[in-house]
DOMARVO-982714 format. One record per residue (C-alpha): residue number from 0; residue in one letter; chain; x, y, z. Coordinates in Angstrom, 3 decimals. Last residue first. Layout:
// residues N
+-----+---------+--------+----------+----------+----------+
| num | residuo | cadena |     east |    north |       up |
+-----+---------+--------+----------+----------+----------+
| NUM |       a |      A |        X |        Y |        Z |
...
+-----+---------+--------+----------+----------+----------+
END
This chain:
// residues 243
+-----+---------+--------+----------+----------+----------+
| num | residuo | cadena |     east |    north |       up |
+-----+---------+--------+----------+----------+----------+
| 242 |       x |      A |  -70.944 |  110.609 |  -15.540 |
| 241 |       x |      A |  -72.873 |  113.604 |  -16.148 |
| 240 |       x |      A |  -74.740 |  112.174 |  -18.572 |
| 239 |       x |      A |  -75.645 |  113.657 |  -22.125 |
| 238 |       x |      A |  -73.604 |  111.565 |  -24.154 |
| 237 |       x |      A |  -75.335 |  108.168 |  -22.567 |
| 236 |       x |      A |  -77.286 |  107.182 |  -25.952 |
| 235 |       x |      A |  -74.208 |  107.811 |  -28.033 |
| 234 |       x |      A |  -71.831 |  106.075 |  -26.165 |
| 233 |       x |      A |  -74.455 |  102.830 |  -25.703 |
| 232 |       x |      A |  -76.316 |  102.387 |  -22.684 |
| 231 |       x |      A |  -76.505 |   99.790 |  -20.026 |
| 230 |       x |      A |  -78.429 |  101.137 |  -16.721 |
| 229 |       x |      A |  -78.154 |   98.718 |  -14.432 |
| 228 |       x |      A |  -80.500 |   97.823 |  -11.548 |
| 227 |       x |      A |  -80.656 |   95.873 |   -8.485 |
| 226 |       x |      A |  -82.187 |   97.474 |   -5.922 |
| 225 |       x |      A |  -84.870 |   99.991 |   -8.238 |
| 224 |       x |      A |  -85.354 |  103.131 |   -6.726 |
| 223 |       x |      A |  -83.989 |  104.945 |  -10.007 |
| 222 |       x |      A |  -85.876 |  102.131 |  -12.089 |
| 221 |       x |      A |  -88.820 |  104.784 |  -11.667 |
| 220 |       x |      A |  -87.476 |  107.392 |  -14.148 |
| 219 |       x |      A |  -88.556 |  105.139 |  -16.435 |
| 218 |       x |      A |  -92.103 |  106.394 |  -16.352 |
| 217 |       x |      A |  -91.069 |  110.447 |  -17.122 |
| 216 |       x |      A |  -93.828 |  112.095 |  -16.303 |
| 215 |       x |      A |  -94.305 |  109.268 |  -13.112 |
| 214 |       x |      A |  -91.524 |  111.105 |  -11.595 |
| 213 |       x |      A |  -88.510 |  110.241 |  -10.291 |
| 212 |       x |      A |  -86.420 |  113.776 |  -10.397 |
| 211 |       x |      A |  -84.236 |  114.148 |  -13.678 |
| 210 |       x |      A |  -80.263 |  112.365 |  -13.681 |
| 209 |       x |      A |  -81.249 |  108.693 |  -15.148 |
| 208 |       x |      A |  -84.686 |  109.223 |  -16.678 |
| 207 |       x |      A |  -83.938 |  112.500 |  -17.853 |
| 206 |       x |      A |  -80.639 |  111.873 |  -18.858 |
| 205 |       x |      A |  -81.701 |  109.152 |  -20.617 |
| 204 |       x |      A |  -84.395 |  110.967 |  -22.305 |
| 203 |       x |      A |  -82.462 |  113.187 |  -23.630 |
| 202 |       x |      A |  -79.590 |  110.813 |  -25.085 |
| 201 |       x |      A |  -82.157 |  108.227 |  -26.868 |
| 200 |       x |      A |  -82.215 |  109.630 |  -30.077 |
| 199 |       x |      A |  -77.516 |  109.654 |  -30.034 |
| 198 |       x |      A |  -78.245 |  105.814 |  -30.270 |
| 197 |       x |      A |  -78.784 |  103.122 |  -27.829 |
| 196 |       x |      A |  -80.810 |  101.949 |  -24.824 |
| 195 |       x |      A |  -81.283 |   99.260 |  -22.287 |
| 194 |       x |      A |  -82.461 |   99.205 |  -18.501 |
| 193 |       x |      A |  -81.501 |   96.376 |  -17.069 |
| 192 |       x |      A |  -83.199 |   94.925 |  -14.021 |
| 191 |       x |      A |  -82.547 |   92.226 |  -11.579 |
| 190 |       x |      A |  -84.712 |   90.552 |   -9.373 |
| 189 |       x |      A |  -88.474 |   91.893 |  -11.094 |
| 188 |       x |      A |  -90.797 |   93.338 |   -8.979 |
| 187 |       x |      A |  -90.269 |   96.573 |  -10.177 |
| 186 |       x |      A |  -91.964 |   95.804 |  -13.459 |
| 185 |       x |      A |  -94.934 |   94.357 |  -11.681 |
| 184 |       x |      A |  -95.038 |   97.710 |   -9.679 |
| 183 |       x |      A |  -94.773 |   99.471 |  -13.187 |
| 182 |       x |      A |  -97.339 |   97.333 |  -14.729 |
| 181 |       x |      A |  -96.679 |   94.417 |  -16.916 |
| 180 |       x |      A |  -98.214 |   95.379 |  -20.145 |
| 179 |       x |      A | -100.969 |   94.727 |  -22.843 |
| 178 |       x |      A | -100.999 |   97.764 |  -25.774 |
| 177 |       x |      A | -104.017 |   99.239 |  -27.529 |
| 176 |       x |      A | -106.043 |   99.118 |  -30.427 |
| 175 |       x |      A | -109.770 |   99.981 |  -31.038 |
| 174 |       x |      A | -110.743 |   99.992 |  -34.993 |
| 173 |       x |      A | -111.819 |  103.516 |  -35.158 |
| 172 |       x |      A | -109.079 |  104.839 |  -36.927 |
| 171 |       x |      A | -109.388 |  101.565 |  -39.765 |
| 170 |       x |      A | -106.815 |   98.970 |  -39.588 |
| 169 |       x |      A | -104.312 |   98.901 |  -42.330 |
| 168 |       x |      A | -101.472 |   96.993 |  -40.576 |
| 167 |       x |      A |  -98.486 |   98.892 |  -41.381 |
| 166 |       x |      A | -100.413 |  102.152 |  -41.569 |
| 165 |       x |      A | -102.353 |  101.403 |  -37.913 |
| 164 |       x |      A |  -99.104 |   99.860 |  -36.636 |
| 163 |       x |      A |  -97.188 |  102.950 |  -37.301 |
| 162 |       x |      A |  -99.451 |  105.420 |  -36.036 |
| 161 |       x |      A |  -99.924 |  103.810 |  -33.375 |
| 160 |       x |      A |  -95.937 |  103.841 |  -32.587 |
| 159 |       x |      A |  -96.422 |  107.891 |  -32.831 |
| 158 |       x |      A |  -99.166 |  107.375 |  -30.810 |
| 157 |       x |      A |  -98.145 |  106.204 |  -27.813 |
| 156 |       x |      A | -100.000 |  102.785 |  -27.429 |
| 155 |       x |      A | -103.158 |  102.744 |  -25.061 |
| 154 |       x |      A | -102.399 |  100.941 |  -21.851 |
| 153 |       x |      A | -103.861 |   97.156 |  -21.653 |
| 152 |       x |      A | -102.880 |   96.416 |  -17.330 |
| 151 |       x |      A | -100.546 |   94.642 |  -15.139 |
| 150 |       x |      A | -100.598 |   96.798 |  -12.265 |
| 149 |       x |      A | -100.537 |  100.467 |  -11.876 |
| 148 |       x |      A |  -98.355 |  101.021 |   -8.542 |
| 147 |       x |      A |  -95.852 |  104.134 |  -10.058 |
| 146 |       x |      A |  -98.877 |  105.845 |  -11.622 |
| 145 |       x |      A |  -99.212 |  105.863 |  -15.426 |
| 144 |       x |      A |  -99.008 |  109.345 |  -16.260 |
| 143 |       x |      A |  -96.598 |  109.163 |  -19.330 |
| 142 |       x |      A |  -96.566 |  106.213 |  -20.770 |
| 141 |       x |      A |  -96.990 |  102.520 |  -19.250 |
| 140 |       x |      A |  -96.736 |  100.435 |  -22.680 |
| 139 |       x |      A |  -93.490 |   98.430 |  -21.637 |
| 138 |       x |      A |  -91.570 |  101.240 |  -20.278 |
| 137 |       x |      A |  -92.115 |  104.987 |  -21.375 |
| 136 |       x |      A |  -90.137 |  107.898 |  -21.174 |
| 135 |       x |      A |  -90.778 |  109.794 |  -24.460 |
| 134 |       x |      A |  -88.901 |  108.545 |  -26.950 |
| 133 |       x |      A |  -89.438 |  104.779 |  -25.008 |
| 132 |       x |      A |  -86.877 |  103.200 |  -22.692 |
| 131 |       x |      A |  -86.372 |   99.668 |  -23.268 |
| 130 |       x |      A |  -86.345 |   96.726 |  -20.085 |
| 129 |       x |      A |  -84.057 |   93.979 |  -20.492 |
| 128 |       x |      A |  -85.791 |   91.597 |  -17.598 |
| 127 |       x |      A |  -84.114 |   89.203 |  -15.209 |
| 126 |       x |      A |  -85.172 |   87.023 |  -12.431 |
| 125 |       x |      A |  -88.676 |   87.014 |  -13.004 |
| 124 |       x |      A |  -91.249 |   85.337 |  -10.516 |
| 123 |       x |      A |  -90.600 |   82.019 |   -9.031 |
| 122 |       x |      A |  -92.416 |   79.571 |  -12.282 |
| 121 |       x |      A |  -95.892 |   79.811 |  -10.894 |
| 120 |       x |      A |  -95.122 |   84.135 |  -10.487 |
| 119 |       x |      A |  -94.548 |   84.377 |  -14.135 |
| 118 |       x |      A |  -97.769 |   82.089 |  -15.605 |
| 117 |       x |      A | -100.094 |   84.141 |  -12.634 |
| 116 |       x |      A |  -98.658 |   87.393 |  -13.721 |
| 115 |       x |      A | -100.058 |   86.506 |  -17.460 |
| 114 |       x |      A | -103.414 |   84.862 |  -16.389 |
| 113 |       x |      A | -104.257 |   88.370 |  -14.487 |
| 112 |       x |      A | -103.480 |   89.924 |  -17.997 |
| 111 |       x |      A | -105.146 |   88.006 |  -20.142 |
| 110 |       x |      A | -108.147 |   88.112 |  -17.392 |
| 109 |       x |      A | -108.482 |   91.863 |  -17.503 |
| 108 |       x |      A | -108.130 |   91.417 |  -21.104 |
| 107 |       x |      A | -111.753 |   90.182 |  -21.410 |
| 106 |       x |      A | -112.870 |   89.008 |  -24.993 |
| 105 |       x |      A | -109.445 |   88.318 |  -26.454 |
| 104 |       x |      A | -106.814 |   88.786 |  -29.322 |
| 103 |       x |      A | -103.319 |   89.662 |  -28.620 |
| 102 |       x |      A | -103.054 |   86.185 |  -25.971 |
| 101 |       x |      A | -100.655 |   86.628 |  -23.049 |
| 100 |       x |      A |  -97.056 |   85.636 |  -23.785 |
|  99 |       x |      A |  -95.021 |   82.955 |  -22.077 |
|  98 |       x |      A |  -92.625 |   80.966 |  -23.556 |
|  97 |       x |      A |  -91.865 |   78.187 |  -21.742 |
|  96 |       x |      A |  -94.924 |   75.963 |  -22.388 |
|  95 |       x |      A |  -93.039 |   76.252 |  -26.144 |
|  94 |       x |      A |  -89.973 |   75.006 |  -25.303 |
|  93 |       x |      A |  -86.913 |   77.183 |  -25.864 |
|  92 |       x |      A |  -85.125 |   75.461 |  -28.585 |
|  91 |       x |      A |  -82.653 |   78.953 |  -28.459 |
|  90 |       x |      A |  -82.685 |   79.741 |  -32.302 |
|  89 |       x |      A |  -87.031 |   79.406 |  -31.868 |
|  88 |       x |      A |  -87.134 |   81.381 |  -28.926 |
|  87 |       x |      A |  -84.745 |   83.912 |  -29.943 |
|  86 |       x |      A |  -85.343 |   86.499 |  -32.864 |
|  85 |       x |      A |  -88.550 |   84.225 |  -34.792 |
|  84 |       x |      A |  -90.377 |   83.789 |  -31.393 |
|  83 |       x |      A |  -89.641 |   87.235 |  -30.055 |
|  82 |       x |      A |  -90.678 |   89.164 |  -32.952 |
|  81 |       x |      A |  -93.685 |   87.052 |  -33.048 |
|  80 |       x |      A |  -94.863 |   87.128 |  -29.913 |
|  79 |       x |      A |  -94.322 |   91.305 |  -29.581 |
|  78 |       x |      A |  -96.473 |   91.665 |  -32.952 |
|  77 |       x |      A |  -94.779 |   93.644 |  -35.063 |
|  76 |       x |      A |  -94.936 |   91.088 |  -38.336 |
|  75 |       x |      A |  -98.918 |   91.040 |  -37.875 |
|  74 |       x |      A |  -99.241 |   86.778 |  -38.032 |
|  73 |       x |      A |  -99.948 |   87.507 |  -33.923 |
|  72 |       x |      A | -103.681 |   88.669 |  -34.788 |
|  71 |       x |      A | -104.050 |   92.370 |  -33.832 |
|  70 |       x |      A | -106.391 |   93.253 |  -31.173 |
|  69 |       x |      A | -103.664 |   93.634 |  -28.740 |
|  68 |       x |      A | -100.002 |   94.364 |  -29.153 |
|  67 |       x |      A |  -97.770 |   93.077 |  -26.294 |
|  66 |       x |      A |  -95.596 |   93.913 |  -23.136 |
|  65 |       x |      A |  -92.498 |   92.932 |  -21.117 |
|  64 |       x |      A |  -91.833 |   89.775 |  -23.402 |
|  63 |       x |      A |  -91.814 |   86.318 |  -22.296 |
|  62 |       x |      A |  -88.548 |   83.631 |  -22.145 |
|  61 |       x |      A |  -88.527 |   80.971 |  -19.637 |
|  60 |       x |      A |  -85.454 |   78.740 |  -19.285 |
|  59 |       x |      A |  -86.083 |   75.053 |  -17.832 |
|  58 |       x |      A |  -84.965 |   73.521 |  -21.739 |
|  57 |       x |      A |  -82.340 |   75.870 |  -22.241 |
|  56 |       x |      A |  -79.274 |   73.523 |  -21.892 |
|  55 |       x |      A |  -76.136 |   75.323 |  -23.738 |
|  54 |       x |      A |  -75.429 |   75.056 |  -27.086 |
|  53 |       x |      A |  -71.587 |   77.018 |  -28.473 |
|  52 |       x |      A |  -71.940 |   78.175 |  -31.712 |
|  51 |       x |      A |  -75.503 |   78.251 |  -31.867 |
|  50 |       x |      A |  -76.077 |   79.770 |  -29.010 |
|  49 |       x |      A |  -73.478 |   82.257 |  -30.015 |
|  48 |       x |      A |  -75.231 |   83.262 |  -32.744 |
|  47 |       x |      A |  -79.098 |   83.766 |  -31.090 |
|  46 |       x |      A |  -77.680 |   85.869 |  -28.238 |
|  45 |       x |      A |  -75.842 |   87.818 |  -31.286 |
|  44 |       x |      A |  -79.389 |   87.788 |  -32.949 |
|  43 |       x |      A |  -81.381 |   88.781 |  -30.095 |
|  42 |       x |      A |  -78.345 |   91.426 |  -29.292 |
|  41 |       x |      A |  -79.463 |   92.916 |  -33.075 |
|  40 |       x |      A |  -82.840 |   93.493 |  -32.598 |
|  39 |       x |      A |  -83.366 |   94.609 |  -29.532 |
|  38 |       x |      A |  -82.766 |   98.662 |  -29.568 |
|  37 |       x |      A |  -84.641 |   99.097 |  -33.001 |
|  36 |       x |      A |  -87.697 |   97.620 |  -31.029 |
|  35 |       x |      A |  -89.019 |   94.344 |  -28.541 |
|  34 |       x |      A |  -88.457 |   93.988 |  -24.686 |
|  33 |       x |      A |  -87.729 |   90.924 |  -22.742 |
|  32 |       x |      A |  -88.466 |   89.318 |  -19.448 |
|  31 |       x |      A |  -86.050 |   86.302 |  -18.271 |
|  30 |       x |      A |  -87.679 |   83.518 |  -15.553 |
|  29 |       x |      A |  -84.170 |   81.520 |  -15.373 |
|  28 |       x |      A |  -84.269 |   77.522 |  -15.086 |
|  27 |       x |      A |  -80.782 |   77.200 |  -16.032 |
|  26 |       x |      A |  -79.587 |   79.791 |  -13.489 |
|  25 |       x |      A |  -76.444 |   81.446 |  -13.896 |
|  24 |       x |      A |  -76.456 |   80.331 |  -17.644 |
|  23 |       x |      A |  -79.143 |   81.868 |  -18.988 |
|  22 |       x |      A |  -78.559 |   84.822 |  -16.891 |
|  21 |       x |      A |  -75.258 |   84.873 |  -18.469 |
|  20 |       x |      A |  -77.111 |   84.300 |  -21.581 |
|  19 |       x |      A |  -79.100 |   87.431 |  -21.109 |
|  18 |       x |      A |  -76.712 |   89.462 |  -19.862 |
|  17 |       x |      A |  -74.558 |   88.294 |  -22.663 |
|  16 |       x |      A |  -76.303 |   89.642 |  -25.456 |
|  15 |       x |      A |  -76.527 |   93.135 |  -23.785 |
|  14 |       x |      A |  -72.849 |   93.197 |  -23.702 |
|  13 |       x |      A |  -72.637 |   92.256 |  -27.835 |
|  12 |       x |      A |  -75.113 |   94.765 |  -28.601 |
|  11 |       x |      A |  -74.052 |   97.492 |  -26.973 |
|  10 |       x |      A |  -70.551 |   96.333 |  -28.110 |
|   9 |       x |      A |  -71.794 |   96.800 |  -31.599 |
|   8 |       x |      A |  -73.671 |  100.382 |  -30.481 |
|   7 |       x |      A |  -70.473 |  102.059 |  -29.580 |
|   6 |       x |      A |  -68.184 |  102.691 |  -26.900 |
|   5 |       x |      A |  -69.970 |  100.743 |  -24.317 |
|   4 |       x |      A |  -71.652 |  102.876 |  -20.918 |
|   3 |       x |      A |  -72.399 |  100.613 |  -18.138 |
|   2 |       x |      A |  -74.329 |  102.683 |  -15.210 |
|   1 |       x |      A |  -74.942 |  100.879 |  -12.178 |
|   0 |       x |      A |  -77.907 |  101.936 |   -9.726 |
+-----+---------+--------+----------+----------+----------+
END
């Protein structure tokens, strides 16, 4: 495990942004996993300027994100497809058979999500994914609890973030909502991980993740037995490390 701390969050931003075109660029017909929040925002749109400055081949790059919103229609702003459409895919010309995202609306989410590891694993399997680190441990949507070998999977939001989709979106409490993710052991799968944060919020739950015992109370904890991981933090985010 590699730990990568930048002095602040703009060359958080601007390292993160290359990992992914580096990756880009490594292999032109990359398999690249995202993730979607305050952490993402601004390396999509460095990734997104320097593309445009300098164009690169992207046609044989897939782009999907890590998890997604279901039972909302993707027009809902905070839906994972469209952040990820409007941030990269559509700055990048990726084509549109290569982005992947399962569907936010279906009758039988078992098969969204069998459908979604059977897109990856068609094209090789992932080579790369930027994987975010939750307030409370989580990656993708597997919070607290979710056992190391879950599988691709709808997990129920935490609900601090439900909270925020409910009043953004002004769906009633009953209305059933929920979160589709690659599972931890699909998670692990992946070639080479990076596991992203920022900010002085972040800096306790780093150290747990990072320094604590691997435990599934603390889901990112997990990327500890990961082969190829790095750990790519911001000043802020890694002040509590004993580096």
């Amino acid at each position: 495990m590699k730990i990568t701390v930048m002095e602040d969050e703009h060359a958080f931003d601007v390292a993160a942004a290359w990992r992914i075109i580096g990756q880009m660029l490594e292999k032109p017909d990359a398999v690249i996993g995202l993730s979607t929040g305050k952490t993402t925002g601004n390396m999509h749109a460095i990734v997104s300027e320097i593309y445009q400055k300098y164009p690169f081949d992207t046609s044989r790059v897939t782009i999907f994100n890590v998890d997604e919103l279901t039972n909302l229609d993707r027009s809902y702003a905070g839906c994972c497809y469209t952040m990820i459409y409007d941030q990269l895919c559509k700055n990048l010309n990726i084509p549109d058979e290569n982005f992947i995202m399962p569907k936010t609306i279906s009758d039988d989410f078992e098969r969204e999500c069998r459908e979604f590891e059977a897109a990856l694993a068609a094209r090789g399997g992932v080579d790369l994914q930027m994987l975010g680190i939750g307030w409370n441990g989580h990656i993708g949507i597997n919070q607290p609890g979710t056992p190391f070998e879950r599988q691709t999977w709808v997990s129920p939001m935490d609900p601090i973030f439900e909270e925020k989709v409910r009043r953004e979106t002004g769906v009633d409490p009953s209305y059933p909502l929920g979160g589709l993710t690659r599972g931890i052991v699909n998670i692990m799968q992946t070639r080479h991980l990076i596991l992203i944060a920022k900010g002085a919020a972040k800096a306790d739950i780093i150290k747990q993740a990072i320094e604590g015992p691997v435990t599934t109370d603390i889901p990112a904890s997990v990327v500890q037995l990961h082969p190829n991981c790095e750990i790519l933090l911001d000043r802020e985010a890694a002040a509590k490390l004993t580096l």
